[in-house]
C-alpha positions in Angstrom: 65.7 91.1 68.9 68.3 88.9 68.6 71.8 89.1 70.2 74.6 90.9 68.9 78.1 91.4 69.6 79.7 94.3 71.2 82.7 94.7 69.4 85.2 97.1 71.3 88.9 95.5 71.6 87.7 93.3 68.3 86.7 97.1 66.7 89.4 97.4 64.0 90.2 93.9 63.1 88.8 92.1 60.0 87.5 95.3 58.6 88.7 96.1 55.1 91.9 98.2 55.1 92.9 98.1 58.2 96.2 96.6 58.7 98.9 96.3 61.4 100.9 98.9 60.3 101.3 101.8 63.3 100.5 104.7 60.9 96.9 102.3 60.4 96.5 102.2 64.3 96.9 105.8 65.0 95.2 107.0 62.2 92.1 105.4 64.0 93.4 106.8 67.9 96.0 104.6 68.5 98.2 105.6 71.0 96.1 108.5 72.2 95.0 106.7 75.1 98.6 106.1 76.1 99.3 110.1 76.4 96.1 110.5 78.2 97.8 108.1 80.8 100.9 109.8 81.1 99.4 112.7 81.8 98.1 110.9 84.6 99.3 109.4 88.1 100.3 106.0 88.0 97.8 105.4 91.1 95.5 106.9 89.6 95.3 104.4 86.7 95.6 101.7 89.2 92.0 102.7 90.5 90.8 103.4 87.5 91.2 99.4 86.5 90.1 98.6 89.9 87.0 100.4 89.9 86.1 99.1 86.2 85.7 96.0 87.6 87.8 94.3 84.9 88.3 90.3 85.4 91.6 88.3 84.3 91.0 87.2 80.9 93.4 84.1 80.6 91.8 81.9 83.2 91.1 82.7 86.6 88.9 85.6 86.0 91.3 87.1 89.2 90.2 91.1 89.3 93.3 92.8 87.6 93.1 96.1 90.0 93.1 93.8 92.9 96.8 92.1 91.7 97.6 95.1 90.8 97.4 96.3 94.2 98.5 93.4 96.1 102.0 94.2 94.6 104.8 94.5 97.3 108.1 96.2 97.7 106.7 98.7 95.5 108.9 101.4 96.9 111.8 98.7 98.1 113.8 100.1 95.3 113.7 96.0 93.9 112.7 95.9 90.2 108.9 95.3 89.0 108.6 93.6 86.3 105.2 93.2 83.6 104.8 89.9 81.7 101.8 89.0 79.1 101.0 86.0 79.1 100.9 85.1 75.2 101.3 81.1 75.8 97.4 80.4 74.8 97.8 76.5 74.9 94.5 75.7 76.9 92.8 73.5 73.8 90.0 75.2 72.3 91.6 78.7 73.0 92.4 81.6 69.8 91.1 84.4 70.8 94.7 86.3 71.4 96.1 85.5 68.6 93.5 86.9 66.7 95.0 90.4 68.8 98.2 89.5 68.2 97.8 88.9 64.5 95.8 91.3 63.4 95.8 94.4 66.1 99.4 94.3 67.7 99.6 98.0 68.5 96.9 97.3 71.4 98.6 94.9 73.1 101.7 97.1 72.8 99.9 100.4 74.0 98.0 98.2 76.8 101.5 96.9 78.2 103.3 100.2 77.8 100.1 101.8 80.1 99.8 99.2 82.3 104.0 99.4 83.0 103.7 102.8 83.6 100.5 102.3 86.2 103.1 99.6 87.9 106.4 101.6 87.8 107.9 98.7 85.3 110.4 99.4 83.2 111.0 96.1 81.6 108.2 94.1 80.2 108.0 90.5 78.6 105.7 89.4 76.5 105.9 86.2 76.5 104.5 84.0 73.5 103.7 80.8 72.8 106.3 78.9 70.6 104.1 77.3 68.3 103.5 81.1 66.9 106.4 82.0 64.9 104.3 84.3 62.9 103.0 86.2 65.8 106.6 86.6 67.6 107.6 88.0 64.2 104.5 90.4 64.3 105.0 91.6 67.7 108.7 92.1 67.0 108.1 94.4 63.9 105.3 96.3 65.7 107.9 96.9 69.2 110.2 98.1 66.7 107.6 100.2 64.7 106.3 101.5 67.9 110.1 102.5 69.4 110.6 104.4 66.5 107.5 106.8 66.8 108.6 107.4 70.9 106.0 105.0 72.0 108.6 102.7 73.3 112.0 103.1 74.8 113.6 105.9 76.5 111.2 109.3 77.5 108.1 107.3 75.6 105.6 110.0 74.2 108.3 112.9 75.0 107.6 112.0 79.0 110.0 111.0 81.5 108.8 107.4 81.6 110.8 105.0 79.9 110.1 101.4 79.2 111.2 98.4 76.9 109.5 95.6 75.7 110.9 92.1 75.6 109.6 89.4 73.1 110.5 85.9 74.5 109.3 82.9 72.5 107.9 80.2 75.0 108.7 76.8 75.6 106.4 74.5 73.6 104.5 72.9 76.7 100.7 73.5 77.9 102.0 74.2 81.4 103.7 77.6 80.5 100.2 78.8 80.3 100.5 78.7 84.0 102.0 81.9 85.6 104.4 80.3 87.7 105.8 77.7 85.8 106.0 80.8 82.7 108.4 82.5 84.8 110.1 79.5 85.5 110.5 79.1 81.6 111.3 82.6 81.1 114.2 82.4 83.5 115.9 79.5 81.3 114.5 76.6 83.2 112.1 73.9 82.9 108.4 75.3 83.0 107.5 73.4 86.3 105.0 75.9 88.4 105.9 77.1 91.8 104.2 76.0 95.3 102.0 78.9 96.1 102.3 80.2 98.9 105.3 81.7 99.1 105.6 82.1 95.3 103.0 84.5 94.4 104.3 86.5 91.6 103.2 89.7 93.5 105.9 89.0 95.7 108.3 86.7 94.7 108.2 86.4 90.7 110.4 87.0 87.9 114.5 86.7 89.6 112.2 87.0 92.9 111.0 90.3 92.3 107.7 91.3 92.2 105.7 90.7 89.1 102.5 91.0 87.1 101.6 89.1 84.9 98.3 89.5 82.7 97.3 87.9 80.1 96.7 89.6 75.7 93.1 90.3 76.0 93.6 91.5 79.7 95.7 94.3 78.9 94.0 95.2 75.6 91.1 96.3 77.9 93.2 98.9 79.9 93.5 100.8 77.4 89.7 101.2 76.8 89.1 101.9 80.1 91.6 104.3 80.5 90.1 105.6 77.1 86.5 105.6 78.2 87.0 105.9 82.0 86.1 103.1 84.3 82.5 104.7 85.0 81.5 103.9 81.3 83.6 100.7 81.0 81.6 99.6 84.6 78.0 100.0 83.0 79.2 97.4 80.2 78.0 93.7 81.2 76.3 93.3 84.3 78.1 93.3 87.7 81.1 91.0 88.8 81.8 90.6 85.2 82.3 94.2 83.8 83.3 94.7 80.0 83.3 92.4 76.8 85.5 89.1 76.4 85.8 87.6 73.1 84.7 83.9 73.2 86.5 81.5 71.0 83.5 78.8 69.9 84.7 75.8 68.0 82.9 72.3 67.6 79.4 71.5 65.5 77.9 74.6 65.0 77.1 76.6 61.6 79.4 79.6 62.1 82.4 78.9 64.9 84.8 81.4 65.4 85.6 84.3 67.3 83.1 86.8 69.2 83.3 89.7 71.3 79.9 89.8 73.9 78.7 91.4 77.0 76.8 88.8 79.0 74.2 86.7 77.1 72.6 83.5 77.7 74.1 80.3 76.0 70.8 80.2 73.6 71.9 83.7 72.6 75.2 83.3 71.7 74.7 79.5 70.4 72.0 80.6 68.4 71.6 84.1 67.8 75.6 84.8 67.2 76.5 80.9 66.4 73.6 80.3 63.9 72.4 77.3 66.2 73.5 73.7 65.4 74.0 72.1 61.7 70.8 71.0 59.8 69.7 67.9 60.9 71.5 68.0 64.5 70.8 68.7 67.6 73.0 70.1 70.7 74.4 67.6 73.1 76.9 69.4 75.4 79.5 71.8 75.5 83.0 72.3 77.4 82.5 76.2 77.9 86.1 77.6 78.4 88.4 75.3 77.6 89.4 71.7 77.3 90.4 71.1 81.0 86.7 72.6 82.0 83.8 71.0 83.0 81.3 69.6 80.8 77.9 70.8 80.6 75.0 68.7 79.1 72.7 70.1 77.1 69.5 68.5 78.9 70.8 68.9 82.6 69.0 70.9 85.0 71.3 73.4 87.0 70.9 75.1 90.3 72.4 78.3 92.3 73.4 78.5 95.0 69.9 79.8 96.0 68.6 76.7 94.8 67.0 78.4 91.9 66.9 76.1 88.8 67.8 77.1 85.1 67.9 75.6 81.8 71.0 75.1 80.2 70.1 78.0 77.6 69.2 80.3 80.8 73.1 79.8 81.4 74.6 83.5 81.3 77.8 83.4 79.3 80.6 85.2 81.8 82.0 84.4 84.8 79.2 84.2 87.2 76.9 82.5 85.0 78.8 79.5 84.0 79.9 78.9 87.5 76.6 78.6 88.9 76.6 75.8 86.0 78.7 74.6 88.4 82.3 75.2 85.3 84.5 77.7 84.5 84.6 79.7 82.0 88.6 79.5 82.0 90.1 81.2 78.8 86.7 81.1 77.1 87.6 78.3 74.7 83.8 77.0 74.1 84.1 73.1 72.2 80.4 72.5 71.3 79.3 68.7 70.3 75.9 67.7 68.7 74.5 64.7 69.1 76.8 63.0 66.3 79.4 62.9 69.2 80.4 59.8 71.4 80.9 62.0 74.7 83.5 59.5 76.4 85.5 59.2 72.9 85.7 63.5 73.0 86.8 63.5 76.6 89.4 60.5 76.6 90.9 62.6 73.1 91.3 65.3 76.0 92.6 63.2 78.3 95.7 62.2 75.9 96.1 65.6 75.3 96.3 66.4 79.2 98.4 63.0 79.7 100.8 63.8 77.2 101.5 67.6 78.5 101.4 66.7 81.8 104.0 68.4 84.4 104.0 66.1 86.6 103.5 68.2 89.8 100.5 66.6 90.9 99.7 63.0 91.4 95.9 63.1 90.3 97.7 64.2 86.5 100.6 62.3 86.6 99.0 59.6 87.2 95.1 59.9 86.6 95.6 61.1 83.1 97.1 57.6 82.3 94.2 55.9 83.4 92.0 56.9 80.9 
């Protein structure tokens, strides 16, 4: 039986009539989860995403209860703060736009639960500037969203209160980064902090404590708030719990966007892709993101076990495509055929990476150039 997606945070979007309206979002439950939450402790939804098992979607695949947790000062009587991390530069990436664009009131409702699981009363959502369109959205939906009591003051007729700040980003790949985000969002140049002691847990936003969480990330806390983290647990397969929507571009017959549990590379190249163009055959792909490692197509892989695999044995999720020895980053697959000069793809990378370089580290500031 072939593959098939799992559409759960994707659910709404793309089907006909549904729009970004709110009255559209609760008419299909939007929201609802939201007053379930308040209804609820705030540590109590702090296990709850702990115990689902739910990964960081934007990168590092860092468990979201766990950062969550590792917040300090919480009762210091300092400020928390929540930012989403709407920058999305990472080449190859689209996936939270697509949220952003065409299902708003989730991120909205996923921020306003996850603020309220943190004690946050200020939250910045942080977007990239090259998507006017999507500032514009987010700002009509805060507003739209505010004026039914989901936002503001006493949100959903509780004493919780919370407000939503859009900020429009700086225009560089590097405020993808959570550090050098903050930087930006403080009014200064997006160069990322020296970790330790700048974790964001501890000394973020004004040197406050501070989460920050990527779109898709905090679109899944409200469906396992919604559905509970036993059920959201039994999706995927262990250490890499839930959907994520992979963003495939490059020389296959149907690219785009698709939600999945864990599949094998065949399965979603293939069986959800529609395999390569007539005539062609696969050469490699850069699984999850332009600054990821390549994998070739022929190569022969081993875990750690020293158990080989095939490249189309290669389990699409965390695990899977780093015993491939890559990341899967911020799932932005690039796939090339065998049309494709290999070292002509990367060094087009490379001028991307030399150009947007920081200039932190020497190996970018420097290697990049080589190339």
């Amino acid at each position: 039986m072939a593959a098939q997606e799992n559409r759960i945070l994707l659910k709404n979007v793309d089907q006909p009539g549904y729009t970004v309206d709110i009255d559209c979002y609760t008419k299909h439950g939007g929201y609802e989860t939201l007053k379930k939450a308040l209804a609820m402790k705030p540590d109590e939804i702090r296990l709850e995403v702990k115990a689902s098992g739910l990964r960081g979607r934007g990168g590092a695949g860092f468990p979201c209860g766990v950062k969550w947790h590792d917040l300090v000062d919480r009762k210091s009587g300092n400020p928390i703060y929540l930012i989403c991390n709407c920058d999305e530069s990472e080449p190859g990436t689209f996936k939270d736009r697509q949220l952003v664009h065409k299902d708003p009131h989730q991120l909205i409702e996923g921020m306003i639960i996850s603020a309220y699981a943190n004690d946050v009363s200020l939250a910045f959502l942080y977007i990239r500037e090259e998507m006017p369109r999507g500032a514009q959205i987010l700002e009509e939906a805060i507003e739209e969203a505010r004026q039914k009591g989901f936002v503001g003051n006493n949100i959903a007729g509780s004493d919780f209160s919370c407000e939503i700040v859009v900020h429009r980003g700086g225009g560089a790949y590097i405020c993808g980064e959570e550090t050098g985000l903050i930087e930006s969002l403080e009014g200064k140049r997006a160069y990322p902090r020296i970790k330790p002691p700048f974790f964001p847990a501890a000394k973020g936003l004004y040197m406050c404590p501070t989460i920050v969480n990527n779109v898709e990330t905090l679109c899944n806390v409200v469906h396992i708030i919604g559905m509970g983290s036993a059920a959201y647990s039994k999706i995927g397969r262990p250490n890499n719990t839930g959907t994520r929507i992979w963003c495939v571009s490059g020389l296959v017959q149907k690219p785009g966007y698709y939600e999945i549990e864990s599949m094998t590379m065949k399965e979603l190249l293939y069986d959800i892709c529609g395999g390569p163009l007539p005539g062609r055959k696969f050469k490699a792909v850069v699984p999850g993101g332009g600054s990821m490692k390549i994998l070739d197509v022929n190569e022969t892989y081993k875990d750690r076990e020293g158990k080989e695999f095939s490249f189309d044995e290669i389990m699409v999720d965390y695990d899977g495509i780093a015993a491939a020895g890559s990341m899967s980053g911020s799932s932005g697959m690039m796939v090339m055929d065998d049309s494709v000069d290999i070292p002509e793809a990367l060094g087009n990378l490379m001028a991307f990476y030399a150009h947007e370089s920081c200039g932190q580290c020497t190996p970018c500031r420097e290697g990049s150039l080589w190339t």
